[in-house]
C-alpha positions in Angstrom: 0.0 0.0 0.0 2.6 2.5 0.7 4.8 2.1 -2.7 1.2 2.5 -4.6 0.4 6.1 -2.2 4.2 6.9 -2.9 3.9 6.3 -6.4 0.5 7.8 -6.7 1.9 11.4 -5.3 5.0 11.3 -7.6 3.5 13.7 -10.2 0.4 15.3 -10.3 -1.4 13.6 -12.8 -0.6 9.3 -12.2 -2.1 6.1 -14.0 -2.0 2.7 -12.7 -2.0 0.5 -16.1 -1.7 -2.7 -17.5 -0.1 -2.7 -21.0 -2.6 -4.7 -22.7 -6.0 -3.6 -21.0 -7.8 -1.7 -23.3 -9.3 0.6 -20.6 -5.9 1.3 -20.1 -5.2 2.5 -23.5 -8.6 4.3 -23.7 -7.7 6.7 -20.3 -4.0 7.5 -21.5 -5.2 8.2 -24.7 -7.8 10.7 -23.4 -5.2 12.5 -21.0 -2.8 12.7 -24.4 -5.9 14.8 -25.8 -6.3 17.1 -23.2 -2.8 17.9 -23.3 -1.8 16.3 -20.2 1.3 14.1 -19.9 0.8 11.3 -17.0 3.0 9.2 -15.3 2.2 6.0 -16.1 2.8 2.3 -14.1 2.6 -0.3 -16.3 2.0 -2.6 -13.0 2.3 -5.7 -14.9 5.6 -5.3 -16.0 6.5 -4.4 -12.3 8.0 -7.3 -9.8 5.4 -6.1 -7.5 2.9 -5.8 -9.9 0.6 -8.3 -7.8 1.0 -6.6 -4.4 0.7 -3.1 -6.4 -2.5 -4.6 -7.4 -4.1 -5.9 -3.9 -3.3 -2.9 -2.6 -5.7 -0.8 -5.6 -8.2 -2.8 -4.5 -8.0 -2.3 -1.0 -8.2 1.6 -2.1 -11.8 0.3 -3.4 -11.0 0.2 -6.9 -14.0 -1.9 -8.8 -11.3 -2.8 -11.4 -7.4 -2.7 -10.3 -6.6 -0.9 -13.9 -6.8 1.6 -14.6 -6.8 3.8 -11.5 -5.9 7.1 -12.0 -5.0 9.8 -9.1 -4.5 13.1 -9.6 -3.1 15.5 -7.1 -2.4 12.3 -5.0 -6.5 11.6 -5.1 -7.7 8.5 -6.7 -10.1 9.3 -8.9 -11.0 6.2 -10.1 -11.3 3.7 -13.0 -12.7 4.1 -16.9 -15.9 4.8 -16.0 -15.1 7.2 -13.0 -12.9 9.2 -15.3 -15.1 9.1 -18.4 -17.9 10.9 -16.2 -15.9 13.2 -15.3 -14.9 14.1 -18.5 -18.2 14.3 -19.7 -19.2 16.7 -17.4 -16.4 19.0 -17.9 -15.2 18.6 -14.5 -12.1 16.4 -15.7 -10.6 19.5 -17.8 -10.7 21.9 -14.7 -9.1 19.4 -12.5 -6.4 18.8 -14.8 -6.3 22.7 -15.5 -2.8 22.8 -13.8 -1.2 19.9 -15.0 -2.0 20.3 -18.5 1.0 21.1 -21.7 -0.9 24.1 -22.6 -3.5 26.0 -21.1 
């Protein structure tokens, strides 16, 4: 749990992925559009990958990947983070961590 919060509060905008989930691929391609560059953990290419993931779900993740914090925050998963787009409210919160404003 503690190398996933330490990780999670390494930049401001972080992604917890898998490299062949699809959901995975989905969120980092919608942060690439807004213009925001995350730090991504491809957890299973990790040796701890396993323990990185019991400790998302312990965080109450629904899915393990992808789980996506921002300011240290978890946010959520795909469908957390797709909301929040929708609404508008993802752009504002990734106002200062974006390329260009």
């Amino acid at each position: 749990m503690e190398k996933v919060m330490g990780l999670a509060s390494e930049k401001g905008v972080v992604i917890f992925s898998k490299s062949s989930c699809c959901m995975c691929y989905a969120v980092k391609i919608l942060f690439q559009g807004i213009g925001v560059e995350p730090l991504v953990y491809e957890i299973d290419q990790d040796t701890e990958g396993r323990e990185m993931e019991r400790a998302l779900m312990r965080l109450g993740c629904s899915a393990p990947v992808p789980a996506v914090f921002i300011g240290g925050k978890h946010m959520g998963s795909t469908n957390e983070i797709m909301s929040l787009h929708l609404s508008g409210t993802l752009i504002q919160m990734l106002k200062p961590y974006r390329a260009l404003s």
